[in-house]
Backbone as ProteinMPNN parsed JSONL, in Angstrom:
{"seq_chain_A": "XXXXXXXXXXXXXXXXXXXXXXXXXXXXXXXXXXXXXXXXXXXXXXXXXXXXXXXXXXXXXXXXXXXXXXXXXXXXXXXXXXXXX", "coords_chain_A": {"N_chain_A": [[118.777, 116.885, 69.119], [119.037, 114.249, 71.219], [118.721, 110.676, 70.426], [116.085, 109.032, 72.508], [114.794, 106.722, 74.366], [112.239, 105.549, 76.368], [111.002, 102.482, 77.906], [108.399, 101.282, 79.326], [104.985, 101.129, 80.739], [101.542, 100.193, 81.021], [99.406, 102.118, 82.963], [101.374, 102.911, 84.975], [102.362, 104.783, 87.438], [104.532, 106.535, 87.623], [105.925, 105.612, 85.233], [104.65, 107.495, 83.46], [105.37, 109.844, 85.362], [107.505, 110.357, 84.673], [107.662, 110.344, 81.484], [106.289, 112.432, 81.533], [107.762, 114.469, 82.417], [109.787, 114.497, 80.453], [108.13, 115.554, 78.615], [107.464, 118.16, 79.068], [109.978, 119.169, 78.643], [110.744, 119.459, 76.097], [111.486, 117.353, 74.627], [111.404, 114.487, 72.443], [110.487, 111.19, 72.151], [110.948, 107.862, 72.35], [108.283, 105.326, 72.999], [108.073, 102.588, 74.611], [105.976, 99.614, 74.992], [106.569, 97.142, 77.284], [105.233, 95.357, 78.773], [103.007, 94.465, 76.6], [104.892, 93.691, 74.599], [106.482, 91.215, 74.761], [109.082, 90.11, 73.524], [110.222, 93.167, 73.532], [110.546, 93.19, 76.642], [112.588, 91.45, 76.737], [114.302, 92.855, 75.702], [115.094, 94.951, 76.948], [115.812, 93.913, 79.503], [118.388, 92.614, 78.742], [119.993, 95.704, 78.027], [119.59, 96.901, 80.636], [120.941, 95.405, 82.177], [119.768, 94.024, 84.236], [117.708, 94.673, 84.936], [114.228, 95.113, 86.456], [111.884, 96.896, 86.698], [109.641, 99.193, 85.359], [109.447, 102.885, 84.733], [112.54, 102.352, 82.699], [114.928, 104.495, 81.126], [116.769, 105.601, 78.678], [119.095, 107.538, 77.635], [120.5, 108.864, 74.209], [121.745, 106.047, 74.557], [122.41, 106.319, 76.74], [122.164, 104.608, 79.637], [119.436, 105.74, 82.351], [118.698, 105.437, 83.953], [115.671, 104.579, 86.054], [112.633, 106.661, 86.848], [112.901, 108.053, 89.281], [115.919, 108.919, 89.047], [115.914, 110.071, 86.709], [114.224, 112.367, 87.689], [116.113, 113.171, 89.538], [118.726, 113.861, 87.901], [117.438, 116.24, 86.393], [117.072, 117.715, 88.83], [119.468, 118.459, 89.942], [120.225, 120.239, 88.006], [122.141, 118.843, 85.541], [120.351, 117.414, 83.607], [118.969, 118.812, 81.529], [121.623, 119.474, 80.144], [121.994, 116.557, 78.748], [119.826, 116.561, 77.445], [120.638, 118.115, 75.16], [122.476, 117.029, 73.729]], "CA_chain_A": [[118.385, 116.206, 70.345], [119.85, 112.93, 71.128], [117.809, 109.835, 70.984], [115.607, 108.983, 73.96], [114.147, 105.343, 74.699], [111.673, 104.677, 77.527], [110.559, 101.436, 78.528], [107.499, 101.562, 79.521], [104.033, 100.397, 80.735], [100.22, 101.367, 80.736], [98.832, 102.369, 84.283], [102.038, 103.471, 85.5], [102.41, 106.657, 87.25], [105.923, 106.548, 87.327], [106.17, 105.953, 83.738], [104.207, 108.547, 83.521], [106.095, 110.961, 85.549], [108.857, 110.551, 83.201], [107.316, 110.875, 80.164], [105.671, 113.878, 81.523], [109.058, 115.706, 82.129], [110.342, 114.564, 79.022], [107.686, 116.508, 76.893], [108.022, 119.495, 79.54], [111.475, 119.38, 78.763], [110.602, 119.592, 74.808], [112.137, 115.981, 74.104], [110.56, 113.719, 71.486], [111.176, 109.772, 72.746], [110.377, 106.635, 72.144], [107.91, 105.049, 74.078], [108.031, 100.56, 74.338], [105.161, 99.094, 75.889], [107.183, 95.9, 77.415], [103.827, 94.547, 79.141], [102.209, 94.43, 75.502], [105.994, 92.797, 74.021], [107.778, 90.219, 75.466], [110.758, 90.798, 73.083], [110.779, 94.506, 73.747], [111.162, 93.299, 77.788], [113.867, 91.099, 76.977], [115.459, 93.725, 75.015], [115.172, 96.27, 77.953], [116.603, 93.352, 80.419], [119.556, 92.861, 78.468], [120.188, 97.188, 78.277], [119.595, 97.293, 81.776], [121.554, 94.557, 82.985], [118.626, 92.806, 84.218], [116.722, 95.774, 85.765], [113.294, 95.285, 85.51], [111.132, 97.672, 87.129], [109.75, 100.833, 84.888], [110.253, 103.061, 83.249], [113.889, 102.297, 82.255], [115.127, 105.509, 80.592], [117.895, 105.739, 77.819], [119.702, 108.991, 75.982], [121.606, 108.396, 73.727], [122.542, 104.496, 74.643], [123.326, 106.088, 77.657], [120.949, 104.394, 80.76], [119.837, 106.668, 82.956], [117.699, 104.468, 85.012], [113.758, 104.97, 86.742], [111.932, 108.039, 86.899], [113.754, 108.965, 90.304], [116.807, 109.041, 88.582], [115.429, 110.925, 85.523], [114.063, 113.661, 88.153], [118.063, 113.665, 90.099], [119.33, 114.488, 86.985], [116.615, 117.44, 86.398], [117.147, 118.63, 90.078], [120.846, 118.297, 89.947], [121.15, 120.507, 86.743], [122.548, 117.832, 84.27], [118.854, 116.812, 82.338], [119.398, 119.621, 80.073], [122.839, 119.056, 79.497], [121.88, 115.58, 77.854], [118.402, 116.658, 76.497], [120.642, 118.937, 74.448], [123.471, 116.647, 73.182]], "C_chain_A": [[118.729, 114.722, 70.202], [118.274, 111.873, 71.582], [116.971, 109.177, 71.845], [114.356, 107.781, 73.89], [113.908, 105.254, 75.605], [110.642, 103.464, 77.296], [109.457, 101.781, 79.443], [106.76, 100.501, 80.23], [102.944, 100.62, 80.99], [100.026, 101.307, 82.446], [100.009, 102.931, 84.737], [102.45, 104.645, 86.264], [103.735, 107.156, 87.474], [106.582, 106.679, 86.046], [105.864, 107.511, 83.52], [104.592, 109.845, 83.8], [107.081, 111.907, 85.054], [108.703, 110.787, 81.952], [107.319, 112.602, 80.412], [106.852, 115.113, 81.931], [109.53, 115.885, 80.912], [109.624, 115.811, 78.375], [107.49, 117.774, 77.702], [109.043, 120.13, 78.981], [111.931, 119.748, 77.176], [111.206, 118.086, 73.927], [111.439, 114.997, 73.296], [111.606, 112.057, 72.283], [110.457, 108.67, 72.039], [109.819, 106.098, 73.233], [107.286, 103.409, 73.433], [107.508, 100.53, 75.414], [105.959, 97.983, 76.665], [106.312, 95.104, 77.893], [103.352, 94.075, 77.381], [102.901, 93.211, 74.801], [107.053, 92.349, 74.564], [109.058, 90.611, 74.773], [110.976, 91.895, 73.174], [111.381, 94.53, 75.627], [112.424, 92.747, 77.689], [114.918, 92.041, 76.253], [115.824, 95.014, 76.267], [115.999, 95.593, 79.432], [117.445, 93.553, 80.042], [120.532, 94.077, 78.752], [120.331, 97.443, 79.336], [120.643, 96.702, 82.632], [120.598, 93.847, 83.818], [117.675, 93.576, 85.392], [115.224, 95.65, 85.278], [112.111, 95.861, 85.865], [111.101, 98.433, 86.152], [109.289, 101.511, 85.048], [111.783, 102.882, 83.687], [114.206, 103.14, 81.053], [116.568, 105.659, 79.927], [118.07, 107.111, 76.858], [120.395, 108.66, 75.733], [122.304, 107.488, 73.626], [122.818, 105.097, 75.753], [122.148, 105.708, 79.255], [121.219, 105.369, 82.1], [119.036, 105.688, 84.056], [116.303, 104.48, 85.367], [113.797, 106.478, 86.472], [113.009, 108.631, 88.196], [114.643, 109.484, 89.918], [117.109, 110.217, 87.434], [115.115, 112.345, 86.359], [115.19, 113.962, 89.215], [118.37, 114.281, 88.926], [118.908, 115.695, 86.894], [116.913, 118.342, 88.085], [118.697, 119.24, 90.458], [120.976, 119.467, 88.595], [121.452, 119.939, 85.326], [121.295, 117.475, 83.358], [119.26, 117.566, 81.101], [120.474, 119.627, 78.738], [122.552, 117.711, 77.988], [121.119, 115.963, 77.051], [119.326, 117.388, 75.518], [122.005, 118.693, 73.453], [123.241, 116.052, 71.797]], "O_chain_A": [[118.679, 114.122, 69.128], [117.346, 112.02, 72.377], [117.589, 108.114, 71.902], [113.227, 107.971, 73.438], [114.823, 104.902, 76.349], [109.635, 103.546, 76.593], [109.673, 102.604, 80.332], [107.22, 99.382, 80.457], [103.004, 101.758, 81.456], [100.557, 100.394, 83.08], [99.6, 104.022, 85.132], [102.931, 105.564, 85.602], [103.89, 108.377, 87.482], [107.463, 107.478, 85.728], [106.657, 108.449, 83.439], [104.408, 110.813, 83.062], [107.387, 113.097, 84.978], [109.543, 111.406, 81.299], [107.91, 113.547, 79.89], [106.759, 116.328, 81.757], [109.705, 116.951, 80.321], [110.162, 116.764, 77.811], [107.304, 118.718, 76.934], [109.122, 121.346, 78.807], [113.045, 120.187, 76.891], [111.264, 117.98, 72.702], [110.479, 114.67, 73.994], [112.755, 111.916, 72.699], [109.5, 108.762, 71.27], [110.381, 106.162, 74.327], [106.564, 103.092, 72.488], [107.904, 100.991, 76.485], [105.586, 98.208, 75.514], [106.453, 93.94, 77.515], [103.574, 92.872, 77.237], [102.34, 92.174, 74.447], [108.164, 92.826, 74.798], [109.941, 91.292, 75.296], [112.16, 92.097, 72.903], [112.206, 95.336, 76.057], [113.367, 93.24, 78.308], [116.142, 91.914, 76.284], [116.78, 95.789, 76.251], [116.603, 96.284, 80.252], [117.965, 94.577, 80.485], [121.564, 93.931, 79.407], [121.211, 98.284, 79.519], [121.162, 97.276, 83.59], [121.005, 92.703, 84.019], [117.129, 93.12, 86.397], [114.872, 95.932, 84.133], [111.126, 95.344, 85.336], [112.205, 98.693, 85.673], [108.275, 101.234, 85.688], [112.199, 103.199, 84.802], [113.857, 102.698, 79.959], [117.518, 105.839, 80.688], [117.49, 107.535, 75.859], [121.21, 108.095, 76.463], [123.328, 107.521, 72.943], [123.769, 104.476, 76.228], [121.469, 106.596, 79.771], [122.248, 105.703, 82.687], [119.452, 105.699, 85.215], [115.716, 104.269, 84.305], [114.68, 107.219, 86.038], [113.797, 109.555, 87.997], [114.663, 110.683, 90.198], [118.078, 110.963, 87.288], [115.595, 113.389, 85.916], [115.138, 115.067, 89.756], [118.24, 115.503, 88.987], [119.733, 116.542, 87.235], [116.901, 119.568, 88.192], [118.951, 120.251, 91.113], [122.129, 119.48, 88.163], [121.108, 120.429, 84.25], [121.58, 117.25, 82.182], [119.717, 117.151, 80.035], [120.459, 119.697, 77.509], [122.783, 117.84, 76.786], [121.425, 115.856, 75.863], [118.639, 117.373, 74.497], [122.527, 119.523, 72.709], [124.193, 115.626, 71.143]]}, "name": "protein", "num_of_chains": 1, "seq": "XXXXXXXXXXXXXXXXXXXXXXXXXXXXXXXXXXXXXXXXXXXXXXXXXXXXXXXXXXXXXXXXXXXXXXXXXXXXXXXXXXXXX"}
């Protein structure tokens, strides 16, 4: 399973949403508070290109973007594909 970095933040239910497919989906991730660490937001600006709403969702280095995006992929087919690269 390929690496999986979300950007995060507490109360969220968006975050949230996304996590909560992830571990549907059987995926182990990383999960960065960026509220908690300033250098983990500027590390998630940079990645994003200066996106800074979250969650901001990465497989593999590859950005997938918000939760909406995360559940296109899943509705579309393709989630698996990655979850399984």
């Amino acid at each position: 399973m390929p690496q999986i970095t979300v950007y995060s933040g507490p109360n969220c239910p968006y975050c949230q949403r996304a996590k909560m497919l992830l571990q549907k989906k059987g995926a182990t991730f990383e999960d960065i508070d960026v509220r908690a660490d300033a250098a983990q937001f500027d590390t998630m600006l940079k990645r994003t290109g200066g996106r800074k709403s979250i969650p901001q969702i990465f497989i593999a280095d590859r950005h997938i973007g918000g939760c909406d995006e995360l559940y296109a992929l899943d509705a579309a087919g393709k989630l698996d594909a990655l979850l399984a690269t």
